[in-house]
N, C-alpha and C positions, 0 to 999 in steps of 0.2 A: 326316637322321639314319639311323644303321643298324637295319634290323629282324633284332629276335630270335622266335624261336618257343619256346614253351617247350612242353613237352608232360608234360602231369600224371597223378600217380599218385594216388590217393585211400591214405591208410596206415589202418592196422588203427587207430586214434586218431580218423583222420577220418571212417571209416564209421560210427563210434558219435556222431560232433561232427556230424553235418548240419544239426540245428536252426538258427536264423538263418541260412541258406547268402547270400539276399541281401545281404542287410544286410552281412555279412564280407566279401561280394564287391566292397560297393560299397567298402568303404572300404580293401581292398587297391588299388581304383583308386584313392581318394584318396591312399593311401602310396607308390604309384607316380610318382602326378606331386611328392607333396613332395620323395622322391630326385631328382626329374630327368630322369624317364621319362614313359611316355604308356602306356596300353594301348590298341590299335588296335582289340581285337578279344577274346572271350571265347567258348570252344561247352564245352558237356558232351557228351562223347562216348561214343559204345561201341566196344569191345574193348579193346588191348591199353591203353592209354590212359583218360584220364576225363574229363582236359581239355586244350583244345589255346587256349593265350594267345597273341596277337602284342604285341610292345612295340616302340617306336618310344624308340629311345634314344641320347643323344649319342655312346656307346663300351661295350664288354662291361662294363666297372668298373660301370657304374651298373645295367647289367642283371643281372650277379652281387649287387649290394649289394639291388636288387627282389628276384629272386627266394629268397637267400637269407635276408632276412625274412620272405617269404613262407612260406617251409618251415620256420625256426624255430619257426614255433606247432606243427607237430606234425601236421597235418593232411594235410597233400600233398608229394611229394617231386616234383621236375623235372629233369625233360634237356631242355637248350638247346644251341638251334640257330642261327647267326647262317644271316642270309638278305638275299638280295637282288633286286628287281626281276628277270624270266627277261629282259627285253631290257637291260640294263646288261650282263646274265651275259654276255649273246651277243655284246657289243660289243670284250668284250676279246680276243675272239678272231678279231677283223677291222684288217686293214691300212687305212689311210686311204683306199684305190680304194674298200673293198669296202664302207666303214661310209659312204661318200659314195653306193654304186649304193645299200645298204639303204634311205636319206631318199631318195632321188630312185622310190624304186619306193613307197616309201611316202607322197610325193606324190600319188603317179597312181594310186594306190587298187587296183594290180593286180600280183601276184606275178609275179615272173621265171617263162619257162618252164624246165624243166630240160630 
């Protein structure tokens, strides 16, 4: 399934709301998988950000309908990011030779010289 990242703001609502923050947390995980989603991952972060979620979900639609309940309560607002594995990324940008030399070097446990 495709991973989303969402990256969180804390609002002027949610800095005064912190009480219970477990407890909300967990059970945003549990409303995430009743939509149809998964959260893979959860941090509290510092600077520009407060929190940075990964979600693991069938299509954007279900990750929109997550995070947009999410922020319906008033607490956090999100920008999301679709994402994907860095070796998928890289695969689309190899011809059939070159994605056959990548598994054959990646067999042999040892990088091409340049």
């Amino acid at each position: 399934m495709p991973i989303f990242i969402a990256l969180g703001q804390v609002t002027s609502q949610g800095a005064q709301n912190h009480n219970h923050l477990i407890a909300r947390h967990e059970e945003a995980v549990k409303r995430a998988k009743q939509l149809g989603g998964r959260v893979l991952s959860s941090y509290a972060t510092m600077g520009r950000y407060d929190f940075v979620v990964t979600l693991d979900c069938p299509n954007m639609e279900t990750a929109m309908r997550i995070l947009a309940r999410e922020a319906a309560g008033g607490n956090i607002r999100y920008e999301t990011m679709a994402a994907m594995p860095t070796r998928d990324f890289a695969q689309l940008f190899l011809d059939k030779a070159a994605l056959e030399e990548e598994h054959r070097v990646l067999r042999s446990g040892r990088r091409k010289q340049s």
